[in-house]
VEXKE-27047 format. One record per atom (N, C-alpha, C): residue in three letters; x, y, z. Coordinates in steps of 0.1 Angstrom, whole numbers, plus 2048, in hexadecimal, padded with zeros to 3 digits. Each point is the difference from the previous one (the first is absolute). Example, Ala and Ser with C-alpha at 12.3 -4.5 7.8 and 13.67 -1.06 7.14 Angstrom:
<pts>
ala8847C784E/ala7F780C800/ala80980C800/ser7FC80B7F9/ser80980B800/ser7F880B808/
</pts>
This chain:
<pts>
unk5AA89C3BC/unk7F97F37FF/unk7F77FF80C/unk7F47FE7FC/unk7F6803810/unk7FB7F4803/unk8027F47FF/unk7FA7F7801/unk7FF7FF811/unk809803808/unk7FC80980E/unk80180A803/unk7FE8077F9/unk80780F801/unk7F4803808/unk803813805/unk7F4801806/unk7F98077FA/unk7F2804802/unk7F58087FB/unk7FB807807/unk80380E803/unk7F980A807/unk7F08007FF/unk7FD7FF7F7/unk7ED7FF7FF/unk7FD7EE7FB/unk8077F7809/unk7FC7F4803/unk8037FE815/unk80580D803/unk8017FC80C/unk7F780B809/unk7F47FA802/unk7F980C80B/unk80580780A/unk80A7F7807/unk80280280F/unk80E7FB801/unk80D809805/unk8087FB801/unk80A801810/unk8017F6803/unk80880480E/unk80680A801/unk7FC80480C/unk80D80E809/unk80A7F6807/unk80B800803/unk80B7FF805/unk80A7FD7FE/unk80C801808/unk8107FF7FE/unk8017F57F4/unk8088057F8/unk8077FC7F1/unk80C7F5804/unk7FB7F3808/unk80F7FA802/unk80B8007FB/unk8017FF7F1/unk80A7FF7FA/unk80580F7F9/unk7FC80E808/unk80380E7FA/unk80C7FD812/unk80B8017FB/unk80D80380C/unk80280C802/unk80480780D/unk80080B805/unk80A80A7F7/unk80B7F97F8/unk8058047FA/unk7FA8067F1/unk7F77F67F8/unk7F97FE7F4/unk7F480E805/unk7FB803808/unk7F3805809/unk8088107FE/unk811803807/unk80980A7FD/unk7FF8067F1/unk8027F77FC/unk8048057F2/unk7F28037F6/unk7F37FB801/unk7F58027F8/unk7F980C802/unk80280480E/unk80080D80C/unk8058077F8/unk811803800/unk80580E7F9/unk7FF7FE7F3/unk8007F67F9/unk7F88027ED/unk7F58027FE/unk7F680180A/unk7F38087FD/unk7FF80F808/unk80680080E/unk80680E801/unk8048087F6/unk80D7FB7FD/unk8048097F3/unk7F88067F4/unk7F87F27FB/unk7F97FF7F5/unk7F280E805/unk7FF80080E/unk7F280A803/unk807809806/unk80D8057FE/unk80580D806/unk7FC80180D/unk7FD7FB809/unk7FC80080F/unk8027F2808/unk80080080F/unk8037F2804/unk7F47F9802/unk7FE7F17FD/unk7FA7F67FB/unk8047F6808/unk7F57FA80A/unk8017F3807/unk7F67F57FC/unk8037F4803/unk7F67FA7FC/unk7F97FD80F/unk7F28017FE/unk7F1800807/unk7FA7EB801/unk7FC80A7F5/unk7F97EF7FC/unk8067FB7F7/unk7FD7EC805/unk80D7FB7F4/unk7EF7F17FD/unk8057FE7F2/unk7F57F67FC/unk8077F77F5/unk8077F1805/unk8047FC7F9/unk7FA7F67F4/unk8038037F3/unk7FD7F77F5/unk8057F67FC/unk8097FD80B/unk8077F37F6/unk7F97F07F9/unk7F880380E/unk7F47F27FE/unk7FA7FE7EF/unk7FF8107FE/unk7F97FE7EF/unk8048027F7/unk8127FD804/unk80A8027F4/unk80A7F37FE/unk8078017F6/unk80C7F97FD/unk80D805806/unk7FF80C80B/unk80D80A803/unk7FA80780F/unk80B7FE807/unk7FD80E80E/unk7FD80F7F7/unk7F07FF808/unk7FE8107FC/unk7F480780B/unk7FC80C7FD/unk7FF80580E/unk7FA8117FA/unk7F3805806/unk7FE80C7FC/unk801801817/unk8078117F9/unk7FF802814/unk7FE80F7FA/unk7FE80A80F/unk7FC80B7FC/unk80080B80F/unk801807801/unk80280A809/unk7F6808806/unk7F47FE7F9/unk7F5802807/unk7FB80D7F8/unk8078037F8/unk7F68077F3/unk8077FD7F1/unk80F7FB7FD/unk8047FF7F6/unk8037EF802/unk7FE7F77F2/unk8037F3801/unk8097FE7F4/unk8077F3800/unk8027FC7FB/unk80A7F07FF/unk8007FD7EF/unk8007ED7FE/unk80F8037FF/unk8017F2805/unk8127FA7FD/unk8037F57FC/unk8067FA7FB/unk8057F07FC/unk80D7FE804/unk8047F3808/unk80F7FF806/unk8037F57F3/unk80D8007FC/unk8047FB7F3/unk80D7FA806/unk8037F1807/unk8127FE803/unk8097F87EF/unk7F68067F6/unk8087F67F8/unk80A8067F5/unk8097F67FE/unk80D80C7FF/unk80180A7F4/unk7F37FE7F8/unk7FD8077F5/unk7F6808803/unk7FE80280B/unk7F580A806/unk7FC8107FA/unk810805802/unk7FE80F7F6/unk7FC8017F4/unk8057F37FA/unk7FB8027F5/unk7F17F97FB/unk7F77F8809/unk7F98007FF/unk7F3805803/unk80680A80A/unk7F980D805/unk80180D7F4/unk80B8057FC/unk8048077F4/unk7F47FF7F4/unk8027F0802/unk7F47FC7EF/unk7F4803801/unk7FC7FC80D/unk7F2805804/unk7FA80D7FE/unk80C809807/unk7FC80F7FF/unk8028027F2/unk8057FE7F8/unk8018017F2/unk7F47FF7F7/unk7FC7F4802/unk7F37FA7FC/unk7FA809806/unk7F980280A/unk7F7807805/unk7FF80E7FC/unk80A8077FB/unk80380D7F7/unk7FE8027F7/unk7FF7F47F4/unk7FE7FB7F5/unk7F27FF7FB/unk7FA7FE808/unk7F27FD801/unk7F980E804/unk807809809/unk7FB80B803/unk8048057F5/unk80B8067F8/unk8048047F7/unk7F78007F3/unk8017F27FE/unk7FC7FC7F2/unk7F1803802/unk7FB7F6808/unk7F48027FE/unk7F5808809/unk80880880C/unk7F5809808/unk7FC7F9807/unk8027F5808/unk7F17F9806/unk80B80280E/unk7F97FF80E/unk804806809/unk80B7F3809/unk80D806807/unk8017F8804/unk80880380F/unk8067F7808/unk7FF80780F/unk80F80B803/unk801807803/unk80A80D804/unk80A7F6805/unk80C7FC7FA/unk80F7FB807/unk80280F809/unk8067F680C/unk80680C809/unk8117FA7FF/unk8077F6802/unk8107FF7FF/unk7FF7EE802/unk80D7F87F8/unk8047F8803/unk8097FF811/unk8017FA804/unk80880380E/unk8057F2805/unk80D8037FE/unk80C7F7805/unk7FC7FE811/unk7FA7EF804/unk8027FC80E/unk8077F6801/unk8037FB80D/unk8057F1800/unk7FF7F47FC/unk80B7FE7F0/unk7F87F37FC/unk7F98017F3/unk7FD80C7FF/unk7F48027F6/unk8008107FB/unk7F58017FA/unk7F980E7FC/unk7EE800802/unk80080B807/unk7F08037FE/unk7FC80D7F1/unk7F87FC7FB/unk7FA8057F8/unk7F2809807/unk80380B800/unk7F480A809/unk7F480A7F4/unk7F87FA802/unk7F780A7F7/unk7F480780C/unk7FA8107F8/unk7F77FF808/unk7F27F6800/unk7F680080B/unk7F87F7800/unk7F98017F7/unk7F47F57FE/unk7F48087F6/unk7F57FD80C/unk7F58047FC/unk7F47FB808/unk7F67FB7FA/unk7FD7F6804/unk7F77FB7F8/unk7F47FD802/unk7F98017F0/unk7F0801807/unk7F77F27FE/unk7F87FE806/unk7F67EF7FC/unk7FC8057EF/unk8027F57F5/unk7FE7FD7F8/unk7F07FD7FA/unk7FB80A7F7/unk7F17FD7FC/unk8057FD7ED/unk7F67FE7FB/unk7FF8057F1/unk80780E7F7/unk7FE806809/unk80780D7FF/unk8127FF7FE/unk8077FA80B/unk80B801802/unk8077F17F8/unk7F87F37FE/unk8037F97F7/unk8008087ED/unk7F2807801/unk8068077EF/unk80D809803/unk801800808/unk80F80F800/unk80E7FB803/unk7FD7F2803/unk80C7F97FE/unk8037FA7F0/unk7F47FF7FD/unk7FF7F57F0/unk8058097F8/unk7F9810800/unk80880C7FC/unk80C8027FF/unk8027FF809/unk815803807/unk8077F27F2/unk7F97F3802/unk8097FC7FD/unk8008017F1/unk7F28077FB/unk8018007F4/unk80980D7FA/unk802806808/unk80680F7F8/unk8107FC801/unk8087F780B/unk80C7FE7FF/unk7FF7F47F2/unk7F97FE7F9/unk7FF7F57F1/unk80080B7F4/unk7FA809807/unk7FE80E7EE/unk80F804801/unk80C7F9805/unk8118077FF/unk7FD7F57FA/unk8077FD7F1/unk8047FB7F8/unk80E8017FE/unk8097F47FF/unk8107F97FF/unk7FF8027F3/unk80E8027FC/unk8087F67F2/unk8047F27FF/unk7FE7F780E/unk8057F47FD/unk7FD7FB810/unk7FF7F1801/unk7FA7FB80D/unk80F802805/unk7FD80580D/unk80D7FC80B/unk80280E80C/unk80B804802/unk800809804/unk80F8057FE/unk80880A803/unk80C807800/unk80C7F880B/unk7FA7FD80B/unk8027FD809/unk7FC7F1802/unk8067F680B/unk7F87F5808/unk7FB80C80A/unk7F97F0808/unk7FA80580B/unk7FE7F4809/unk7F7803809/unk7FA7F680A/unk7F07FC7FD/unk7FC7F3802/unk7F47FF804/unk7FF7FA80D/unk7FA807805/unk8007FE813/unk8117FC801/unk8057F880C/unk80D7FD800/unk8097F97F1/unk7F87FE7F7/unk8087F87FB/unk80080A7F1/unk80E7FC7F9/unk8068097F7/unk7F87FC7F3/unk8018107F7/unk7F67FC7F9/unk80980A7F1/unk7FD7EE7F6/unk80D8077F3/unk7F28087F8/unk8088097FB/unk7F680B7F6/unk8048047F4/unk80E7F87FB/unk8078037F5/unk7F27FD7F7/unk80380D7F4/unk7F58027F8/unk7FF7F57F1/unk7F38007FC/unk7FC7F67F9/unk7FA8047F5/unk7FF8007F1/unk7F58057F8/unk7F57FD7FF/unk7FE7EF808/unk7F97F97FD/unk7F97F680C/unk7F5807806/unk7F87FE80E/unk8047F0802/unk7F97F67F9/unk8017F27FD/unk8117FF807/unk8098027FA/unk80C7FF803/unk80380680E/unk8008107FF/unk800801811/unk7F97F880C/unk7F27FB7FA/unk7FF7FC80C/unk8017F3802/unk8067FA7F6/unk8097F5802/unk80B7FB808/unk80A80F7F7/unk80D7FD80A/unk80480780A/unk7F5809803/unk80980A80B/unk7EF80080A/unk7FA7F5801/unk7F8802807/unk7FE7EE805/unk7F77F57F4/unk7FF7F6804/unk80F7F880A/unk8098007F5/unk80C7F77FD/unk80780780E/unk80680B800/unk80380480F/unk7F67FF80C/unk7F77FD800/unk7FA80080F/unk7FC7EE7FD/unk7FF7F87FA/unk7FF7EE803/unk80C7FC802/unk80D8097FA/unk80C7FA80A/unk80380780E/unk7FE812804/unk7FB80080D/unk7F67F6809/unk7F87FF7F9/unk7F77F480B/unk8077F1804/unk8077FF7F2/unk8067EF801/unk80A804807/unk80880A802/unk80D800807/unk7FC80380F/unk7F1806801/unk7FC7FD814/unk8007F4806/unk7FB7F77F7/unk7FB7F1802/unk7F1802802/unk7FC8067FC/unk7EB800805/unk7FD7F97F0/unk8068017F7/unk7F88017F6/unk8077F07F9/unk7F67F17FC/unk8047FD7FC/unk8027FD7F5/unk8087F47F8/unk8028007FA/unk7F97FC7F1/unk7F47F8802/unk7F08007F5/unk7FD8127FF/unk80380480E/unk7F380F7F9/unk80E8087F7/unk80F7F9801/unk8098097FC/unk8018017F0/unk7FD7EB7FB/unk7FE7FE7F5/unk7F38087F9/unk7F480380B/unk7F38067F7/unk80480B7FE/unk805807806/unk80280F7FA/unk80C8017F6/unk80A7F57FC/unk8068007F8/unk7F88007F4/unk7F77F67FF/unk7F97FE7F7/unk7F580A7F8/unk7FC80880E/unk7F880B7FB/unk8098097F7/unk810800804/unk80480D7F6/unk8057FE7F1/unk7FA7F37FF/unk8027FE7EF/unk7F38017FD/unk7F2808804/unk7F47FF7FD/unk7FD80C800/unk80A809808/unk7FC80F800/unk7F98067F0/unk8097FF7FA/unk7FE80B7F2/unk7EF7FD7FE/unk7FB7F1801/unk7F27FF7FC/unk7F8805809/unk807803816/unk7F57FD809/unk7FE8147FF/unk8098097FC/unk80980E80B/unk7F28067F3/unk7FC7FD7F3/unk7FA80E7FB/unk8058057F8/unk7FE8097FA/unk80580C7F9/unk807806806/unk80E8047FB/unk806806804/unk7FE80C808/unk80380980D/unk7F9807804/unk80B80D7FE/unk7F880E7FF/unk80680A804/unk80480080D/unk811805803/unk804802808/unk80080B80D/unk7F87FD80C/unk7FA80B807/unk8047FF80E/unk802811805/unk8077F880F/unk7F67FD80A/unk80A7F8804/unk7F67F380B/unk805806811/unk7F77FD809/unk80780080E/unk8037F4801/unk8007F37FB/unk80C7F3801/unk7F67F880A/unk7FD807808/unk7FD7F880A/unk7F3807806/unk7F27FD7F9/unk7F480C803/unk7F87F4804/unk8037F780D/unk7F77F9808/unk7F980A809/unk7F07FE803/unk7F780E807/unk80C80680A/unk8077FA80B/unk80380780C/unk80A8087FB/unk8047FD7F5/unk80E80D7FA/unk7F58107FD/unk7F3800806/unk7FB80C7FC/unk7FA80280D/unk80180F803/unk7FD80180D/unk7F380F7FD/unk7F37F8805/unk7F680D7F9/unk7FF808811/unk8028107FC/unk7FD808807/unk7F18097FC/unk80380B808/unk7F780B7FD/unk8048087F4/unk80C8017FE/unk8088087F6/unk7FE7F67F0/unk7FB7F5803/unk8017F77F5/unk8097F0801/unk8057FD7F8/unk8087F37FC/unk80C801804/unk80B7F9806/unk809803805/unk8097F47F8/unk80B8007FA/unk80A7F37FB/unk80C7FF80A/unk8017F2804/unk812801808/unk8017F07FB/unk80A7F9806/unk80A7F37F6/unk8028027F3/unk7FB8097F9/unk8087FC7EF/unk80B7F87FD/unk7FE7FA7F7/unk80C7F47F6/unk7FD8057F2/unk80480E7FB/unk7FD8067F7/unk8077FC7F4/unk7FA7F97F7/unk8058027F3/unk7F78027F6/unk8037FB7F1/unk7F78067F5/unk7F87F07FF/unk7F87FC7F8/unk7F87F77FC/unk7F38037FD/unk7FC7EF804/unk7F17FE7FA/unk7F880880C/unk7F68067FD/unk7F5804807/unk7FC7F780B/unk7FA7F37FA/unk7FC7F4804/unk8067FD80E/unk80E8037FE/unk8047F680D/unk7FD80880E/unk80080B7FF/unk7FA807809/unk7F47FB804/unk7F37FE7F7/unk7F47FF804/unk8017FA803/unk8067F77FC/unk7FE7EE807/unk8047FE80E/unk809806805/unk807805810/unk7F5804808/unk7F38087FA/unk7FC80880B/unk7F77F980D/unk7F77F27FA/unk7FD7F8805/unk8037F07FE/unk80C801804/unk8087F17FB/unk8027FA80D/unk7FB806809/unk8027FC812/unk7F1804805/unk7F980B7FB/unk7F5804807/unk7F68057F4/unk7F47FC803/unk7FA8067F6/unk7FE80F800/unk7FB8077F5/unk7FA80A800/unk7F08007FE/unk7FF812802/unk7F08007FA/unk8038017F2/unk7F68067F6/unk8008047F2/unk80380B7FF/unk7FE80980A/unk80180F801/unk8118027FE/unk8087F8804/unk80B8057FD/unk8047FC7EC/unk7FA7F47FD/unk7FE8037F1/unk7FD80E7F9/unk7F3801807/unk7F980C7F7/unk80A809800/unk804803810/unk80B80B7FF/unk8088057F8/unk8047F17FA/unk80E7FE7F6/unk7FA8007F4/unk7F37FC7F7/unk7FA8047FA/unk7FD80F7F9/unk80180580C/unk7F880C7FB/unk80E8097FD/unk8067FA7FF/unk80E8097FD/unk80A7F77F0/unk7FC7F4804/unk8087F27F3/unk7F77F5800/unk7FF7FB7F2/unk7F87F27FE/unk80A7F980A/unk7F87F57FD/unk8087F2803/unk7FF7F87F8/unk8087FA7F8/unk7FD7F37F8/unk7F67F5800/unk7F97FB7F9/unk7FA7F8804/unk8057F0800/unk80C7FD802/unk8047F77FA/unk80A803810/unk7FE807808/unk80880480D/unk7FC7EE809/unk7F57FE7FE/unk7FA7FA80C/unk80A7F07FE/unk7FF7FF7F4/unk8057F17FB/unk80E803804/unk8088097FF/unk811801805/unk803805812/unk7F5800803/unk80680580F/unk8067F8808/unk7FB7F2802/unk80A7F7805/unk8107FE7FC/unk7FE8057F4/unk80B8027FE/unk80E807801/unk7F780D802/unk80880B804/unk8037FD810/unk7F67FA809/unk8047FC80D/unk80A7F8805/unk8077F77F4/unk80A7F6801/unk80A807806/unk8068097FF/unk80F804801/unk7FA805812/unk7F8804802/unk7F8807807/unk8037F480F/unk7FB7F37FD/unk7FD7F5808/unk80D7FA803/unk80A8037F3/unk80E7F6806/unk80B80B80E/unk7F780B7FA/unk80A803808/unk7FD80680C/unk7F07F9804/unk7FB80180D/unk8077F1805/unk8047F47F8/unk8027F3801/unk811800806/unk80680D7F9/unk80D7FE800/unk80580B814/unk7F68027FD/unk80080A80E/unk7FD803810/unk7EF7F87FE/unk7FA7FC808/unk7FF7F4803/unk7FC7F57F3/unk8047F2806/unk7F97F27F8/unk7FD7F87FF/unk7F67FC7FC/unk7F1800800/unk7FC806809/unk7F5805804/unk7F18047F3/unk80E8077F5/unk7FA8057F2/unk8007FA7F6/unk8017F2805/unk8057F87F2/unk7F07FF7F8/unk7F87FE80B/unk7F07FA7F7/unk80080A7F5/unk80080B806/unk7FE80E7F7/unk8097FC7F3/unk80D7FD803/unk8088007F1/unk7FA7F47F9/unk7FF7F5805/unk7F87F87FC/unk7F68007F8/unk7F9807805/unk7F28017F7/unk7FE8057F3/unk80D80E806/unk7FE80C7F4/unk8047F97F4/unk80D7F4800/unk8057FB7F6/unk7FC7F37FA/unk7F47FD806/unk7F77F67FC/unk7F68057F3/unk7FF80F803/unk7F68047F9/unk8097FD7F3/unk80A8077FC/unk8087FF7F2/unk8067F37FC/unk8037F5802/unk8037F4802/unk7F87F67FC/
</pts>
């Protein structure tokens, strides 16, 4: 969930120095799992921390020719929210070829787990590298499901995400998407209780507002721009919240916080239509999207949920 997550090609310039919160001990251990992982010994050089443009301590450091990212996780479902991740991100390489960053090891520290991948590098963003993300996301949509959901739950950013499967999109994204995250938001206290009744209200309107039923296609769950990281080598995917669904909800993610250019349309274009009937449902697809920036970050997001559910209402 990136609503602060960071963005490698949204940050030009990022500080050099000491990682306050990386402990001498945590610093031990990331040392000999990337040692190991490079059959040779591995110190860290340079340290650049990202926590500022995330929801989580994280951190690319690097030795002065080899780098790489990490995430500190103290929550007590940590392995297994790290597990899901690399899973998803496998999934997506698997299924659908599109590129994504080299896991090096989960690693037990104090308190927590770090999640160590190698780095990516990233390059400034033109026309070019917005079509080759619109691409990416279009080729993980040509895997076609049997049914909305997934095999598995999962996570979307910190918070749990049900995926029990559905035949019927309308229905999934009813109950295993609206209805679970407006009682996460109402049980933070950010979210009150008029916007709790409006979204109640919207889901007795779905069947008329959701469309034609959609073929079932896998999604990265969570394909806000910074979950793609453009290199030299092309498009890069990391956060997935993978499951099967509508196309749509993806698009509607990409600029639901920041705009894009069109180039990243064409991209996706030139590989899958888009419906035309996409533009009238995108607010929509953003709902589940906004409660649970509401349920997370704070009220801060409310206008946003606000608005989106004015549109249907």
């Amino acid at each position: 969930m990136n609503m602060a997550t960071f963005d490698l090609n949204g940050i030009p310039q990022i500080r050099l120095g000491p990682i306050k919160w990386l402990t001498s001990p945590m610093r031990a251990s990331l040392e000999n799992a990337v040692s190991r992982y490079r059959g040779c010994r591995w110190r860290i050089r340079d340290e650049r921390d990202l926590s500022e443009f995330a929801c989580h301590h994280c951190a690319i450091v690097a030795d002065g020719s080899f780098a790489v990212f990490f995430k500190y996780n103290e929550a007590a479902e940590a392995r297994r929210q790290f597990e899901v991740e690399l899973d998803g991100l496998q999934t997506l390489a698997n299924k659908a070829g599109v590129l994504i960053p080299q896991p090096i090891d989960i690693v037990p520290v104090e308190e927590g787990l770090l999640l160590v991948m190698e780095a990516l590098e990233a390059v400034e963003r033109g026309d070019h590298q917005w079509k080759q993300m619109g691409a990416t996301l279009a080729r993980i949509h040509c895997v076609k499901g049997t049914c909305h959901g997934y095999e598995t739950n999962g996570y979307f950013g910190p918070l749990e995400q049900d995926n029990k499967p559905a035949q019927n999109w309308t229905t999934f994204f009813r109950e295993r998407r609206l209805l679970p995250l407006v009682k996460t938001a109402l049980d933070s206290g950010n979210l009150p209780s008029a916007v709790v009744s409006d979204v109640e209200d919207l889901t007795t309107r779905l069947s008329e507002l959701c469309g034609p039923d959609p073929v079932p296609v896998l999604l990265h769950g969570d394909a806000q721009q910074n979950n793609f990281i453009s290199t030299a080598a092309g498009a890069f995917v990391i956060d997935p919240a993978v499951y099967y669904g509508s196309a749509e909800t993806d698009l509607a993610l990409i600029d639901s916080f920041q705009p894009v250019p069109e180039a990243f349309f064409d991209g996706y274009r030139e590989e899958l239509p888009i419906d035309s009937g996409f533009s009238e449902r995108r607010d929509l697809w953003r709902i589940p999207l906004y409660l649970a920036a509401v349920a997370h970050e704070g009220p801060m997001h409310l206008n946003r949920l606000i608005d989106a559910l004015k549109t249907y209402l």
